[in-house]
C-alpha positions in Angstrom: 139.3 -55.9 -87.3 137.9 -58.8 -85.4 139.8 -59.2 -82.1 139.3 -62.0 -79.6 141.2 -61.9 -76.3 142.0 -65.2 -74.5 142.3 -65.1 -71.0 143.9 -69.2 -70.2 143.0 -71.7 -67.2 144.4 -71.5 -64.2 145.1 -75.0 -62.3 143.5 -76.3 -59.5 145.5 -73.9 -56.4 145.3 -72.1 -53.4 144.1 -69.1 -54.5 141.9 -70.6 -57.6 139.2 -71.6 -54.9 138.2 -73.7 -57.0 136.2 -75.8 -54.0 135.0 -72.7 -52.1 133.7 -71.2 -55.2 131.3 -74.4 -56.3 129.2 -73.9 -53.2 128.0 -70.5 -54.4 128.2 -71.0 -58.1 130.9 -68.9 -58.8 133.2 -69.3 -62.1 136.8 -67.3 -60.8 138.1 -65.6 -58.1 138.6 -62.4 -59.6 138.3 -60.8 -63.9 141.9 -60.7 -66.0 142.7 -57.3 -65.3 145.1 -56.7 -67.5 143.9 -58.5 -70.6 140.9 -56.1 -69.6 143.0 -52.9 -69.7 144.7 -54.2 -72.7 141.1 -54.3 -74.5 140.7 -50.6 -73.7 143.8 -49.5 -75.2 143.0 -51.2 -78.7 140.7 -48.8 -81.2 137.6 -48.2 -80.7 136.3 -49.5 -83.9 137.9 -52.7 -83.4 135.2 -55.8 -82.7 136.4 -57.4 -79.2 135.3 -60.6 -77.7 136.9 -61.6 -74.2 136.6 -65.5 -73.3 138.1 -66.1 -69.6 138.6 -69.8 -69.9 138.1 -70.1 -65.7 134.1 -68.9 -66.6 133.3 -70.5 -70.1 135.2 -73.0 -72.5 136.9 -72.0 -75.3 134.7 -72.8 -78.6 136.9 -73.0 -81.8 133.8 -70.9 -84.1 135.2 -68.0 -82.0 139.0 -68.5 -82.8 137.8 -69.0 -86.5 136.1 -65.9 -86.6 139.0 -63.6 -85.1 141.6 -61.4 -87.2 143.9 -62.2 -84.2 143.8 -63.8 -81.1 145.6 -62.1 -77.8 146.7 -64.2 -75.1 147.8 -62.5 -71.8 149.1 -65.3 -69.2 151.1 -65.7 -65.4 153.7 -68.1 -65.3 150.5 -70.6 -63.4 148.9 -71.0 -66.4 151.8 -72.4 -68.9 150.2 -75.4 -69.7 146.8 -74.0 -70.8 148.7 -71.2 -72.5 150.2 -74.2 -74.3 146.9 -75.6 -75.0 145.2 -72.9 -76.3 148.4 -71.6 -78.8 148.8 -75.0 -80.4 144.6 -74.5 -81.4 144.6 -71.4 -82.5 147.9 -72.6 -84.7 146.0 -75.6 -85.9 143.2 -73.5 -87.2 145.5 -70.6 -89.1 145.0 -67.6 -86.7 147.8 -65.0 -85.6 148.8 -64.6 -82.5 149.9 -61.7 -80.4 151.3 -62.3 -76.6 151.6 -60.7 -73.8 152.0 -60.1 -69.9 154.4 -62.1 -66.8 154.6 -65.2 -68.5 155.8 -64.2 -72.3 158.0 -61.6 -70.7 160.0 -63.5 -68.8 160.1 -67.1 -70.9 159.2 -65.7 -74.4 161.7 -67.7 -75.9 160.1 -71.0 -75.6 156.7 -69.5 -77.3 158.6 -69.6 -80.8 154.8 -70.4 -82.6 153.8 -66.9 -81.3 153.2 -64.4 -83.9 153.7 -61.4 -82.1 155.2 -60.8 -78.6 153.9 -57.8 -77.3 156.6 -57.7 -73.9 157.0 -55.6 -71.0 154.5 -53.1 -69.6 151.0 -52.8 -72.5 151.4 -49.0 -71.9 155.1 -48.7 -73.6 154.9 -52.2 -75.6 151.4 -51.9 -77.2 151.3 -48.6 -79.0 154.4 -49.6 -80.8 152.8 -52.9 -82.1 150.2 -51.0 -83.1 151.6 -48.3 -84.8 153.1 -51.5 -86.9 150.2 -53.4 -87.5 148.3 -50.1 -89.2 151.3 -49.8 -91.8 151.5 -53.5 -91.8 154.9 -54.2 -90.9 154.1 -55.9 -87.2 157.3 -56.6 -85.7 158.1 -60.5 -84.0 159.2 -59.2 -80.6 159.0 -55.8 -78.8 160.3 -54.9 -75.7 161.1 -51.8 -73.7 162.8 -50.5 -70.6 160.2 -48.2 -69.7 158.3 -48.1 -66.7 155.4 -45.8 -68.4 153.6 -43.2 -66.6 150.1 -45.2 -65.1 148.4 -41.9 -65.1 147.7 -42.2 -69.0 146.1 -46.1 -67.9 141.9 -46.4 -69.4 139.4 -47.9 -67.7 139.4 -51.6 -68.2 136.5 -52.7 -70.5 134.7 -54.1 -68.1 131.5 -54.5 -70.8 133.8 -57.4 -72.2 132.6 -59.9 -69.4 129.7 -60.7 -66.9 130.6 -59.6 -63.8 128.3 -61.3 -61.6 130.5 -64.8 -62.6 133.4 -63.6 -60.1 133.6 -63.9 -56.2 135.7 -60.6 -56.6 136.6 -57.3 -58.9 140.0 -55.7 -59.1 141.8 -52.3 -59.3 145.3 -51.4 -59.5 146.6 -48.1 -57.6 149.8 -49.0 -58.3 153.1 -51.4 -59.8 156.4 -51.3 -58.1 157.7 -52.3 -55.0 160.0 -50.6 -52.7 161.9 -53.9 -51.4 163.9 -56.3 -53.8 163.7 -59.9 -51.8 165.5 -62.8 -54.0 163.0 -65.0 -54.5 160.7 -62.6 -56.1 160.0 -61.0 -59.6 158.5 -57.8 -59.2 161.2 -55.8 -59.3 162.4 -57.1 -62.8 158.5 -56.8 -63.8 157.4 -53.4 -62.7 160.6 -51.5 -60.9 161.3 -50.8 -57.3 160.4 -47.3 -57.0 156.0 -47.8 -57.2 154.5 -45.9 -59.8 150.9 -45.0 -58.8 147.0 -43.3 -60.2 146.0 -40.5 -59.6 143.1 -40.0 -57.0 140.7 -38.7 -59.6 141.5 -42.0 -61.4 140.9 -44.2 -58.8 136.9 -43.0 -58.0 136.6 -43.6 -61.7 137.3 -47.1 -61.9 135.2 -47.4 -58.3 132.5 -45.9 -59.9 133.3 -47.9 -63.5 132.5 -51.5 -61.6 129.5 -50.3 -59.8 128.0 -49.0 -63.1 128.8 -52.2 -64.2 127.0 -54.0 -61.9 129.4 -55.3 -59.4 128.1 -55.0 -55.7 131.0 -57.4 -54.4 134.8 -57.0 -52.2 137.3 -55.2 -54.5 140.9 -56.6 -54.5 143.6 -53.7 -55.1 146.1 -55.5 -56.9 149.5 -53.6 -56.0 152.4 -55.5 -55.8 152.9 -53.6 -52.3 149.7 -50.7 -52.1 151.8 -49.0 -49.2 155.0 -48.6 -51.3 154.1 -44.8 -51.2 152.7 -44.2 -47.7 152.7 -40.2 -48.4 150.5 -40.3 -51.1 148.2 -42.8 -49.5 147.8 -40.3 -46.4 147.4 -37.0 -48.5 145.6 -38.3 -51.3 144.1 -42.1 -51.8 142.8 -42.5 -48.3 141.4 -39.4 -47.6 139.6 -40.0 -51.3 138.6 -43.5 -50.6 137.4 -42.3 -47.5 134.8 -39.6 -48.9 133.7 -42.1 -51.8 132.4 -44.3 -49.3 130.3 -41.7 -47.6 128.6 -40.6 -51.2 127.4 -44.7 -51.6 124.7 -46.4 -51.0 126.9 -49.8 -51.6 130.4 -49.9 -50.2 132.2 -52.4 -50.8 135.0 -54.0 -48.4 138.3 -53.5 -50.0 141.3 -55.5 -50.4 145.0 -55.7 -50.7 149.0 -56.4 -50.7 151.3 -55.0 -48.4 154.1 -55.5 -46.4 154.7 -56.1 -42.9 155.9 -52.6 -41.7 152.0 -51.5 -42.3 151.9 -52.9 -38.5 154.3 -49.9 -37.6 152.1 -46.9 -38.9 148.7 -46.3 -37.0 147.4 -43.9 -38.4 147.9 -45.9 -42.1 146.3 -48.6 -40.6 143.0 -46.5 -39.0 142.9 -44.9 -42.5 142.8 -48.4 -44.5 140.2 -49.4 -42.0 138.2 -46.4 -42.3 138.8 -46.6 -46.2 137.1 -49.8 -46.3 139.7 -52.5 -46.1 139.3 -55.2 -43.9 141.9 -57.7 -45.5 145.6 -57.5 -46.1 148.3 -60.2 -47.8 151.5 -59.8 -46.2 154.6 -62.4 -47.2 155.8 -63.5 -43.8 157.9 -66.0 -45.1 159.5 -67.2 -42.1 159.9 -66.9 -38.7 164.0 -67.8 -38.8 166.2 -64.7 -39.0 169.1 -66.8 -41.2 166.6 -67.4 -43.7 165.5 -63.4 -43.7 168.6 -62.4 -44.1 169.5 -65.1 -47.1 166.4 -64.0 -49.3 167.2 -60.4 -48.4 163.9 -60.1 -46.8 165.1 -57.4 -44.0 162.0 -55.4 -43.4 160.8 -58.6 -41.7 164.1 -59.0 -39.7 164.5 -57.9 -36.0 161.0 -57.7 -35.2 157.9 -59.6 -33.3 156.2 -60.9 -36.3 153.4 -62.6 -34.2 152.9 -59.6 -32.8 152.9 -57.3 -35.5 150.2 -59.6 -37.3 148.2 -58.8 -34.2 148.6 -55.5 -34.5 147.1 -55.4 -37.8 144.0 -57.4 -37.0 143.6 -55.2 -34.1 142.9 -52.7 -36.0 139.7 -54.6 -38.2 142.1 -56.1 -41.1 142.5 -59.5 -41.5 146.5 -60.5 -42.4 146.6 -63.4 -45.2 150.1 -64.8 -45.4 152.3 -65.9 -47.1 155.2 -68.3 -46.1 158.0 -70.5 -47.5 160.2 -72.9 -46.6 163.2 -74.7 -48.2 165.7 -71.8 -47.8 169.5 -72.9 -47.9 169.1 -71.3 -43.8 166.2 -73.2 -42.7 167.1 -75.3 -40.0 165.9 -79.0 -39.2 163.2 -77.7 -36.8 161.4 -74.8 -39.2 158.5 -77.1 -40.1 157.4 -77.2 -36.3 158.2 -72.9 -36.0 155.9 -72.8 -38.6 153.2 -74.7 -37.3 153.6 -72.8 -34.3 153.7 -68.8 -35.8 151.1 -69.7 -37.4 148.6 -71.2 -35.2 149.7 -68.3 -32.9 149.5 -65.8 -35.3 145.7 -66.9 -36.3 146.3 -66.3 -39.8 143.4 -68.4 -40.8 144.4 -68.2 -44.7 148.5 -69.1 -44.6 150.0 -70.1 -48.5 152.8 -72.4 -47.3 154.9 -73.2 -49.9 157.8 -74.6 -51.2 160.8 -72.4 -52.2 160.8 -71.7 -55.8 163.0 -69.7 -58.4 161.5 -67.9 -61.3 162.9 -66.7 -64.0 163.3 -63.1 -63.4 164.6 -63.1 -59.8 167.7 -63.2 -58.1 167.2 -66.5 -56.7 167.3 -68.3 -60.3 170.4 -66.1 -61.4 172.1 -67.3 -58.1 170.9 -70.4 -58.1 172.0 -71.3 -61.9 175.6 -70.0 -61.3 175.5 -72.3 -58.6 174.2 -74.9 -60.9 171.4 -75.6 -58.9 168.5 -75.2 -61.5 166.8 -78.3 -62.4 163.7 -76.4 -64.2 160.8 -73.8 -64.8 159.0 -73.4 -62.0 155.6 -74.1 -62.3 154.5 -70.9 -61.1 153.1 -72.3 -58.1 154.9 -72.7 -55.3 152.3 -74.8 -53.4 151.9 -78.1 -55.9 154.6 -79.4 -53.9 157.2 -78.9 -57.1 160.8 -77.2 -56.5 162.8 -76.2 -59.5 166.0 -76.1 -57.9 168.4 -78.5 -55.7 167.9 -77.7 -52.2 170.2 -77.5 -49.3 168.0 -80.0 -47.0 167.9 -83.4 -47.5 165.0 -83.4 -50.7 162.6 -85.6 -48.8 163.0 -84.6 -45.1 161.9 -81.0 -46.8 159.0 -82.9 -48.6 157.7 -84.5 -45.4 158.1 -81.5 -43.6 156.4 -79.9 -46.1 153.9 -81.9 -45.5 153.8 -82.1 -42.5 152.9 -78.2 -42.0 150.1 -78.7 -44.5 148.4 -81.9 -42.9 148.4 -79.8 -39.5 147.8 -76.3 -40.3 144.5 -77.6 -42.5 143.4 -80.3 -40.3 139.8 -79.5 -38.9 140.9 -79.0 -35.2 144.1 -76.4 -35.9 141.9 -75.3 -38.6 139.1 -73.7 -36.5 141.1 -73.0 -33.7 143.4 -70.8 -35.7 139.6 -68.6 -36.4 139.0 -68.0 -33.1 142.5 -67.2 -32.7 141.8 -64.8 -35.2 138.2 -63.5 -33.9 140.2 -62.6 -30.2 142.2 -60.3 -32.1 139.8 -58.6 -35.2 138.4 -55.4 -33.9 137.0 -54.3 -37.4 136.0 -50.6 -37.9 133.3 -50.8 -39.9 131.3 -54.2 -39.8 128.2 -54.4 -40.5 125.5 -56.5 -42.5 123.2 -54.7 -44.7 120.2 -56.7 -46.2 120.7 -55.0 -49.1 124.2 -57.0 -49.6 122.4 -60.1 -49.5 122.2 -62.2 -52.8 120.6 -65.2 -53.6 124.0 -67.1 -54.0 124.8 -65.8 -50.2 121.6 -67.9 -49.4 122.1 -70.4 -51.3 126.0 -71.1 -50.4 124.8 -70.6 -46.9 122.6 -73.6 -47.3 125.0 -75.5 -49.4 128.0 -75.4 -46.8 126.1 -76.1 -43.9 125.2 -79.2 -46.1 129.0 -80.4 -46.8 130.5 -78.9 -43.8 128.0 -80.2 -40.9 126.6 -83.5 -43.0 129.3 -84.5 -45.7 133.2 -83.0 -44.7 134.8 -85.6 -42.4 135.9 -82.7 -39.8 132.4 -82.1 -39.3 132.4 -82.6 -35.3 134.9 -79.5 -35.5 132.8 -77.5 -37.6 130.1 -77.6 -35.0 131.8 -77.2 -32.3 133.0 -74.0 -33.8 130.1 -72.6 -35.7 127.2 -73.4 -33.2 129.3 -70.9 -30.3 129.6 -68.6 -33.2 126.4 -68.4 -34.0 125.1 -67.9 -30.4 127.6 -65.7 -28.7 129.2 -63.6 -31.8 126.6 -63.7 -34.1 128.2 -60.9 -35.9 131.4 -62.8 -37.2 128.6 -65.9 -38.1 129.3 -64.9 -42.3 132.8 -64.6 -42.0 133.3 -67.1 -40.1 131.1 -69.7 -42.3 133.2 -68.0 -45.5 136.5 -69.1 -43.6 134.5 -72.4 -42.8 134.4 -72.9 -46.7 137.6 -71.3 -47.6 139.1 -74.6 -44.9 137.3 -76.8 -47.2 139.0 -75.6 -50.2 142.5 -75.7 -48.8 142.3 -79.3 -47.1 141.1 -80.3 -51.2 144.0 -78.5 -52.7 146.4 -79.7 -50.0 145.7 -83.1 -50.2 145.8 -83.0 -54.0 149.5 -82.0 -53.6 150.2 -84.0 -50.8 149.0 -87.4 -52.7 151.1 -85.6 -55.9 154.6 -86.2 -53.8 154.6 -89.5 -51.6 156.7 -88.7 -48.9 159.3 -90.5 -47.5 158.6 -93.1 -44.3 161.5 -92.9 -40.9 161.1 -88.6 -41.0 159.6 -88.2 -37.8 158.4 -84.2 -36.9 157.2 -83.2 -33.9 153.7 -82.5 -33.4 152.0 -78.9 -31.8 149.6 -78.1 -30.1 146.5 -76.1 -31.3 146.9 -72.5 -30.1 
């Protein structure tokens, strides 16, 4: 059996990096895990060819020379997903279907041969089991959240590492918290599911044999949803793997914001290896907390709790919306503000979307609210549902955040914001980490940030004190440099994508 697994495009976005990753020549941001896990689980006699449409095109000899073709997708990638179904169709090849997007729209994918739903580890055996008595069912589905103990290795021989910026683990899948707007829950459970210890040196060991010497990203839908375990078990693990290395890599992850309340969780992480956490802010106004059922976050100092994160050498990514039924006239400048305050140099604004799946869209379309899908990503400036605020004061104020919070002067100010706070554990530059892309994308953005980027004049006067007084945080502070670059791109793309309305008038803040 000849099996080729299709991995589709993602769009230009924040987190595609798109911009960021040219300067280096990178393909992606990070490998399809789970079309990667889903390859290990098929036989082992079975002839597998993985083509990630983000690194390489698509070439129709390769679809013509498959038994079947499996397509694993998120909601983000519809349209390619669309793209690449209607060409395998047009030249005769099966299809089998899988992962966030089929499961939660796999009606509309009628031309689909076989949709393989739910979590691969119940879902996949059963197709299977099918296919070898050839009687493969249309549709299969299950309730079970399937012991991730039993999980392979992902086949990571299936594609050239050295084409991503970053690899990826999973520890675990389930989150403890069930906000509205979200689809984990209806996904993967609330009560997290999680590896064993043994398994995860395995796959830490796996990607180094495989040639990766990059960051890992840990890809739990909330990696403290268990903190026992990660105190008994993971940490302590991680921990001793790094001492037995000559390579350790910086690590990775989600998590929420109570992290910020446990120490010794957060000396661990550090000591671990992470020096990066994504945490979903959301907002800084209680009514809207409280609305999206987002009450961990409630009744405490968030700006302060950020800090208390970075303190301990872990940078907090966030993530925020607005366009909550609560959100008052004056949230566009309280986000400005938190954020600039809370130097979160990497803060994913974005409109309030509902996805199928959630809460939010079964709330929203018994209020008959729902106008369509959403697009998966809530940051193109799209909204799927009728909003409470005016539609284009929420545009422009939309707007507003972005044109401010990615403008060259708030930009840099927010890193050395940042910088004041980061006290990292274990920071250190090794000349053996150094690759020739690091050279060459050192070169390169010096080139468009200092020469070509219109917010040049900022870039110096950030870099050059950088460079002379804290020469340690010069790379990360170029990557964040780069990462600005990207954003201000992506931003403006959407920004030009909605034209907002003239007479909305927002107040303006101050750098922090």
């Amino acid at each position: 059996m000849k099996i080729l697994l299709v991995y589709p495009e993602y769009p230009d976005t924040f987190w595609s990096f798109k911009h960021a990753l040219k300067i280096i020549f990178k393909k992606a941001a990070h490998p399809p895990l789970g079309l990667l896990t889903i390859a290990a689980m098929l036989p082992a006699d079975w002839e597998k060819k993985l083509v990630d449409m983000n690194v390489q095109s698509l070439k129709d000899k390769e679809i013509e020379r498959a038994d079947y073709v499996f397509i694993s997708a998120m909601v983000v990638q519809r349209d390619s997903v669309k793209q690449t179904i209607a060409r395998c169709k047009a030249l005769g090849k099966k299809i089998v279907a899988g992962g966030p997007l089929f499961t939660t729209e796999y009606e509309t994918f009628g031309d689909v041969d076989h949709l393989v739903l739910d979590e691969g580890e119940a879902t996949l055996p059963l197709f299977l089991k099918d296919l070898e008595a050839g009687t493969p069912q249309h549709i299969y589905t299950s309730h079970e959240r399937p012991d991730i103990t039993r999980t392979p290795l992902p086949a990571w021989s299936l594609i050239k590492v050295s084409k991503y910026v970053s690899a990826n683990i999973q520890y675990s899948r389930g989150c403890p918290y069930d906000c509205e707007f979200c689809d984990i829950v209806s996904l993967n459970g609330r009560s997290p599911r999680t590896k064993t210890k043994e398994q995860i040196i395995r796959e830490l060991n796996a990607l180094q044999d495989a040639g990766w010497h990059g960051s890992i990203f840990i890809v739990d839908d909330n990696f403290i949803g268990n903190k026992k375990k990660l105190k008994a078990e993971i940490l302590p693990a991680l921990i001793e793997w790094r001492k037995t290395r000559r390579y350790v890599p910086s690590l990775f992850t989600e998590a929420s914001i109570n992290l910020a309340d446990d120490e010794e969780l957060m000396r661990m992480m550090a000591e671990a290896g992470f020096d990066r956490v994504f945490i979903g802010i959301e907002t800084p106004n209680e009514e809207s907390l409280i609305e999206c059922n987002k009450l961990h976050n409630k009744n405490r100092d968030l700006v302060a709790a950020v800090k208390q994160i970075q303190s301990f050498g872990m940078e907090v990514q966030g993530g925020f919306i607005v366009g909550f039924d609560s959100d008052p006239a004056s949230i566009f400048h309280r986000q400005i503000e938190f954020i600039q305050k809370s130097g979160i140099v990497t803060a994913m604004v974005g409109l309030l979307n509902a996805p199928r799946g959630t809460r939010l869209y079964e709330r929203l379309k018994k209020e008959n609210r729902l106008l369509k899908e959403s697009t998966g990503d809530n940051t193109d400036c799209s909204m799927n549902f009728i909003p409470r605020m005016h539609y284009e004061t929420l545009i422009n104020g939309y707007k507003h955040i972005l044109n401010t919070i990615y403008a060259p002067k708030q930009y840099y100010a927010r890193i050395l914001t940042f910088l004041k706070e980061f006290k990292p554990r274990h920071y250190e530059v090794r000349l053996y980490h150094v690759r020739f892309y690091h050279i060459i994308g050192l070169v390169r953005g010096f080139w468009i940030l200092g020469v070509v980027d219109k917010g040049r004049k900022y870039f110096w006067k950030f870099i050059l004190p950088v460079l002379f007084k804290r020469p340690k945080f010069f790379p990360l502070s170029l990557a964040f440099s780069v990462y600005g670059l990207h954003f201000r791109k992506v931003c403006q793309k959407f920004a030009d994508k909605a034209p907002g309305v003239p007479g909305v008038k927002l107040p303006e803040v101050k750098s922090a």
